[in-house]
C-alpha positions as CSV (number, residue, x, y, z in Angstrom):
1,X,0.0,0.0,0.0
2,X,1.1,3.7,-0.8
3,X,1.5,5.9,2.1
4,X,1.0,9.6,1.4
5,X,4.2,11.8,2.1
6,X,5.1,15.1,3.6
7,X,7.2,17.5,2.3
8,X,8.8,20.0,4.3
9,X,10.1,21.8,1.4
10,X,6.7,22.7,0.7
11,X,5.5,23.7,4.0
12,X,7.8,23.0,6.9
13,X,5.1,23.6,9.8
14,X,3.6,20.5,11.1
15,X,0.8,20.8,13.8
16,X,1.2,18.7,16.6
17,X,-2.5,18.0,17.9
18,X,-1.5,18.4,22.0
19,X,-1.6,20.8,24.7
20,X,0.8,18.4,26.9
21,X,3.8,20.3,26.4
22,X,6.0,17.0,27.7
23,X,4.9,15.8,24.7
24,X,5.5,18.4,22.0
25,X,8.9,18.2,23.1
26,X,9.8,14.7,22.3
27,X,8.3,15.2,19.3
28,X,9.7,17.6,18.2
29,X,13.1,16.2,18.9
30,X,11.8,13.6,16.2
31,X,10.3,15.5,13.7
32,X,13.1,18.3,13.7
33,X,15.9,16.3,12.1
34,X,13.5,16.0,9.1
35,X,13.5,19.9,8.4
36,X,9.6,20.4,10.2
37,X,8.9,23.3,13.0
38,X,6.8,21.7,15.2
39,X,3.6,24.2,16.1
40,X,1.2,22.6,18.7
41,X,-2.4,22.7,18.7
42,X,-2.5,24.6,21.9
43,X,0.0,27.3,20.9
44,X,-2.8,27.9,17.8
45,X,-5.2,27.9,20.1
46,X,-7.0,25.0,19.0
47,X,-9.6,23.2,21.1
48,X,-9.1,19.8,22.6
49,X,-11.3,17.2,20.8
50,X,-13.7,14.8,22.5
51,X,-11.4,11.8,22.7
52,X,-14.4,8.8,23.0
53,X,-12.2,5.6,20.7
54,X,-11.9,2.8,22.3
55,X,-8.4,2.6,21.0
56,X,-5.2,4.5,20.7
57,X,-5.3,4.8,17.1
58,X,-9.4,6.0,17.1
59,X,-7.9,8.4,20.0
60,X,-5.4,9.6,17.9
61,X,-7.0,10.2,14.5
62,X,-9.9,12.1,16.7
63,X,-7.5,14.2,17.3
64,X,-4.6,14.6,14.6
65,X,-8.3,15.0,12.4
66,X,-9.5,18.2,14.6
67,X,-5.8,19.6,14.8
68,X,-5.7,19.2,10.6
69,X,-8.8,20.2,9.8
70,X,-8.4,23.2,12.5
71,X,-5.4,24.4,11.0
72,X,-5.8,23.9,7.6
73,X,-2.5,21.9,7.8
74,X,-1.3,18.5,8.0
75,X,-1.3,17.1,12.1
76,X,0.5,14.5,13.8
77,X,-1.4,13.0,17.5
78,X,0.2,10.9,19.6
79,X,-2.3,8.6,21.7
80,X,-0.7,6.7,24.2
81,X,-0.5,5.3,27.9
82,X,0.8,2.8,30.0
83,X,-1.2,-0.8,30.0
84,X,-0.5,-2.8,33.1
85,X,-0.7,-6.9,32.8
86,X,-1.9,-7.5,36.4
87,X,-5.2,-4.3,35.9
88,X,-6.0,-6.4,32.7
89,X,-4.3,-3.8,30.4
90,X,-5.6,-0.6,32.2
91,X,-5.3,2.5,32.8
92,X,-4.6,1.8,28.8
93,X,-6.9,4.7,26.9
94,X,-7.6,6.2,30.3
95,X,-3.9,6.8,31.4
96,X,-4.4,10.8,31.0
97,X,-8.3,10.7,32.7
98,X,-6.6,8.6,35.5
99,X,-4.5,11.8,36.7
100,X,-7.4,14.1,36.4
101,X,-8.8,17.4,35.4
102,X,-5.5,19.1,36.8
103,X,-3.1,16.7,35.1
104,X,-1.9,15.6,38.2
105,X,0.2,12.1,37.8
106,X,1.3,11.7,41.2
107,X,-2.0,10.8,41.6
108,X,-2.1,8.6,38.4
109,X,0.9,7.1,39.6
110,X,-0.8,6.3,43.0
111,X,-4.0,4.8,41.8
112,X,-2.1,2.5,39.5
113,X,0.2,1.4,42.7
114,X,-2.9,1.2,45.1
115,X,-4.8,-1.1,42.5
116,X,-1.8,-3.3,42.0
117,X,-1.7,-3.7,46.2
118,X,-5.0,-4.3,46.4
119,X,-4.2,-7.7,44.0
120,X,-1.7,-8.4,45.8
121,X,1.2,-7.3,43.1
122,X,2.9,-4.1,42.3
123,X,7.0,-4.0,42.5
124,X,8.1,-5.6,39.6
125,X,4.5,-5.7,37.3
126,X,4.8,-6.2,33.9
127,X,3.3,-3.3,31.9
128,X,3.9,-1.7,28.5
129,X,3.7,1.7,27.1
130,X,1.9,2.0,23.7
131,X,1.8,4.8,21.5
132,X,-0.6,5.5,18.3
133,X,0.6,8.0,16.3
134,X,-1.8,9.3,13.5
135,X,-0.5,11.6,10.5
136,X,-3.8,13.6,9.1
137,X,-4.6,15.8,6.2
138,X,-7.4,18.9,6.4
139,X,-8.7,16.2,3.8
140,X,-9.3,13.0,6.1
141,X,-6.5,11.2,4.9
142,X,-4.6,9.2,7.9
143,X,-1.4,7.2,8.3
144,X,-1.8,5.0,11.4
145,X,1.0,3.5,12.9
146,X,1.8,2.1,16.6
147,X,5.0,1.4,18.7
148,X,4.8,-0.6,22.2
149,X,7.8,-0.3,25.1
150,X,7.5,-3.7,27.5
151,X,8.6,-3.3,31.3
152,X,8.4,-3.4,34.6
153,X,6.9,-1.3,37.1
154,X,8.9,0.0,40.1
155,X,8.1,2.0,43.0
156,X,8.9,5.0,44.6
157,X,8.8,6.7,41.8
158,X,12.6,7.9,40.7
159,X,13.7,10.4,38.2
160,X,13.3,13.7,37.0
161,X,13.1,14.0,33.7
162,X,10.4,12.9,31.2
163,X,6.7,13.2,31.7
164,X,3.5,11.5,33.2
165,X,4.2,7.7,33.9
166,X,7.9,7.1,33.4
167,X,9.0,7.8,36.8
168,X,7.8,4.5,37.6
169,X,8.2,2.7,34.3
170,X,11.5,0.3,33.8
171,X,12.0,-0.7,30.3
172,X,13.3,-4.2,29.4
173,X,17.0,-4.2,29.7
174,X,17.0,-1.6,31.6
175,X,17.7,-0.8,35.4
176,X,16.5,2.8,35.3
177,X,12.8,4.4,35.2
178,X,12.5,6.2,32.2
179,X,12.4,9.7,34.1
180,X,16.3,8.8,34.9
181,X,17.1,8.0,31.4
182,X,18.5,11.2,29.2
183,X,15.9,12.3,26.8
184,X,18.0,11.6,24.0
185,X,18.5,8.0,24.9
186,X,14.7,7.7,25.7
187,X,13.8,8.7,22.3
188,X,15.8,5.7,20.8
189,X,14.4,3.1,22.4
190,X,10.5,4.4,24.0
191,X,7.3,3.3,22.5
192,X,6.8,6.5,20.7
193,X,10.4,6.7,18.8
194,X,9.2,2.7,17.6
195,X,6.2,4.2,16.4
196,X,8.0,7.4,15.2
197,X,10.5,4.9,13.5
198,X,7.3,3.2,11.5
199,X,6.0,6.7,10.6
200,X,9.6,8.1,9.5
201,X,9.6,5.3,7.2
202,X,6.8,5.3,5.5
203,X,5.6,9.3,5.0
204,X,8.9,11.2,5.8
205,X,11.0,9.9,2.7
């Protein structure tokens, strides 16, 4: 199958459909190499869409869809979240709802350990990040394409650096959380660079 391309010689700005600014920065760190200034959806002022999929990939078309059509550009979205083996996959699509109106993941981070207590688990869970990233056109055109880190959980938390769930989140091979891990080396080997690595290849020549 034929995947539509970009071009940044044509237009370098690409709309990245978040208002998480944790996340406009990783991907922009991906998506600069190629020649694109990353504008997010926020910065244009853009409303957040009503993400109701019961997938990553329907959340992320919902919103790279809005962000493209809003703009009159092409979007990327990034859908992803932490899935936890022993909460049968969860928070999964909810990871963002789970830390609440404010954004607050300490308290994500404490539901997730509290549940896995309450079944009697929690060091040392298996759990994997996924990421859905969606590349729309103001046309409906979309690229779909999905990247998944495997680990282990671990608390305390550790780490300063990176966003939302990685202060907990060990990934295979590693002895560090990815909020210890230097962002560069995070974005070779994380859920969304495997996903980022799909989508590079297929619509970023």
């Amino acid at each position: 199958m034929t995947r539509r391309q970009l071009d940044p010689a044509s237009d370098p700005v690409l709309v990245i459909a978040t208002h998480n600014p944790g996340k406009l920065r990783e991907i922009e760190a991906l998506v600069g190499p190629h020649g694109y200034e990353a504008v997010s959806a926020g910065a244009l002022g853009l409303p957040e869409p009503v993400e109701d999929g019961t997938t990553f990939i329907e959340n992320a078309r919902i919103k790279a869809l809005a962000a493209a059509r809003g703009a009159g550009k092409p979007a990327l979205a990034d859908d992803s979240g932490l899935a936890v083996d022993a909460l049968h996959g969860a928070p999964g699509i909810f990871s963002a709802r789970w830390a609440g109106s404010e954004k607050d993941f300490t308290t994500a981070i404490g539901r997730v350990r509290d549940e896995l207590d309450w079944r009697g688990a929690g060091q040392g869970a298996a759990a994997r990040f996924i990421c859905a990233l969606t590349l729309a056109w103001p046309d409906g055109h979309c690229e779909d394409f999905e990247g998944v880190a495997h680990g282990t959980l671990t608390f305390p938390a550790r780490g300063e650096r990176g966003f939302g769930y990685d202060p907990v989140f060990v990934p295979t091979g590693e002895t560090r959380t990815y909020a210890e891990i230097d962002p560069a080396e995070k974005h070779a080997i994380s859920h969304r660079a495997e996903a980022f690595r799909q989508l590079e290849s297929a619509c970023l020549g």
